[in-house]
N, C-alpha and C positions, 0 to 999 in steps of 0.2 A: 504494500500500500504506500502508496506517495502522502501521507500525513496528514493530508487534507479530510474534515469531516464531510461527507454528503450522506446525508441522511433522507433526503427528501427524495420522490419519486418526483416529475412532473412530465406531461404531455405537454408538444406544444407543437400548435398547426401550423404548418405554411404553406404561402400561397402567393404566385405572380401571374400575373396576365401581360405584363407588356417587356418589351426587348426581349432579353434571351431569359425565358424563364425559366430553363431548365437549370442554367447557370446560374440565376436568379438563388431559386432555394439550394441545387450545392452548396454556395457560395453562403449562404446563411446558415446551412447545417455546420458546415467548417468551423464558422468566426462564433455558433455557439456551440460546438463541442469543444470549441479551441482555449476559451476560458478556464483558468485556472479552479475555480469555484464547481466547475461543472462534469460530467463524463458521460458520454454516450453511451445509452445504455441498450439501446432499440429503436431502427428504424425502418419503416416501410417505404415500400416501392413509391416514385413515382406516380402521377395520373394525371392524367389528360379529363379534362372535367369543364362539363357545363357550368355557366354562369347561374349563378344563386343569386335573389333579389334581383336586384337591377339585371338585366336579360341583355340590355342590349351593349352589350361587349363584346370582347375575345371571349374564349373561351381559355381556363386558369391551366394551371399546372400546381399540384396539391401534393404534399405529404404529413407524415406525424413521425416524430421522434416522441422520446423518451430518453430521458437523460437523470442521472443521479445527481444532485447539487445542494452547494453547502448555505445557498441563498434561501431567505424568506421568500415568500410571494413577491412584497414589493421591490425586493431587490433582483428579485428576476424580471419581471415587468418592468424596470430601469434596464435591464441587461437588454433585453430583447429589442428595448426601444434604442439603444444605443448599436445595436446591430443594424436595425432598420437606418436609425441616421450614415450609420457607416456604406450602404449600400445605396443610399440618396433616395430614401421613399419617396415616392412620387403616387400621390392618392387625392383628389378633387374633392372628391363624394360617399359617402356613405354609401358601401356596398358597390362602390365604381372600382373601376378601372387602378391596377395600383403595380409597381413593379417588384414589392416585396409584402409581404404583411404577415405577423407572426403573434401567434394567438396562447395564452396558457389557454389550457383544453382542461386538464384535471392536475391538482397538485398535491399529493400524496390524497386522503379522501376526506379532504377540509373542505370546507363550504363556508365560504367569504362574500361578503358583500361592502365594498367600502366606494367610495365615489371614482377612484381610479380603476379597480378591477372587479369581475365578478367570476367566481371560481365555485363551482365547475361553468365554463364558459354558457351563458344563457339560450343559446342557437345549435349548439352541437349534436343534441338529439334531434333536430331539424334537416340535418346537412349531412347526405350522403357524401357527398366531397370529404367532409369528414368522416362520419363514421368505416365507412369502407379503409381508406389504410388505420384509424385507430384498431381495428378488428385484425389486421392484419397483424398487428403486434402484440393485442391485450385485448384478447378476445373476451375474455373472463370477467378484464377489470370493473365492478360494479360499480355504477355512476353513486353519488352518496345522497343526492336527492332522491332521486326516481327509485332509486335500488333496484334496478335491471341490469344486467351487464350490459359489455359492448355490443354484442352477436342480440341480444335482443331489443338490444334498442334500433339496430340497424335493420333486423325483423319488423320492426314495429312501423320505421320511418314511412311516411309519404310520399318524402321528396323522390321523384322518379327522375330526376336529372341523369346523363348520363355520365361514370366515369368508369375509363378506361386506366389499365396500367399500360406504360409507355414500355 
């Protein structure tokens, strides 16, 4: 062990639609596995994926990691958001068009609500883009709201968007 405490589990979604978005989220898994606080602990494929909400886009490119780290919530959500500044987010709109955007999803099976974040993410039992690679990696892991796991909330979902693994 490299001495560092990580204790926390957390999910976190990414997602770009514009220039090279495959690069895009690489390029984000790196700079947050790359942090000293953090360790990659699981991550899913790729995917090619319809636009959610707002329709009239590109169409994204989506994954979920899982990562071990020695951060609170708000200092992950500092982290992530300093990644996004590093890769020059570019986002207009709510649910628009964006080149990076990176989401905690679940962090360890806390349930927060403070005016910066809200944990377990409010949309992710909504969002085949998401559930689909969450399920790929933590199939099991039970939401702390809902108390469904992943495989049956993605059973459950509506959303029929489509997403493909690249």
């Amino acid at each position: 062990m490299d001495g560092k405490k990580r204790d926390n589990l957390a999910y976190i979604g990414i997602g770009s639609n514009l220039g090279d978005k495959v690069r895009n989220c690489r390029e984000a898994i790196e700079r947050i596995g790359a942090a000293e606080e953090n360790k990659l602990v699981g991550r899913s494929s790729l995917y090619r994926t319809e636009p959610w909400g707002n329709e009239e886009q590109d169409w994204f490119v989506n994954a979920v990691i899982a990562i071990r780290t020695s951060f609170d919530p708000d200092g992950l959500l500092q982290h992530l958001k300093s990644v996004e500044e590093q890769l020059e987010k570019k986002k207009e709109e709510r649910w628009g068009p964006r080149n990076i955007d990176l989401d905690i999803l679940f962090f360890n099976d806390e349930i927060l609500e403070t005016p910066s974040l809200t944990v377990p993410h409010p949309f992710l039992h909504l969002r085949r883009f998401v559930l689909v690679p969450l399920q790929e990696i933590c199939p099991d892991f039970i939401h702390p709201q809902l108390k469904l796991s992943v495989t049956e909330l993605l059973e459950r979902t509506n959303d029929e968007k489509k997403v493909t693994a690249l």
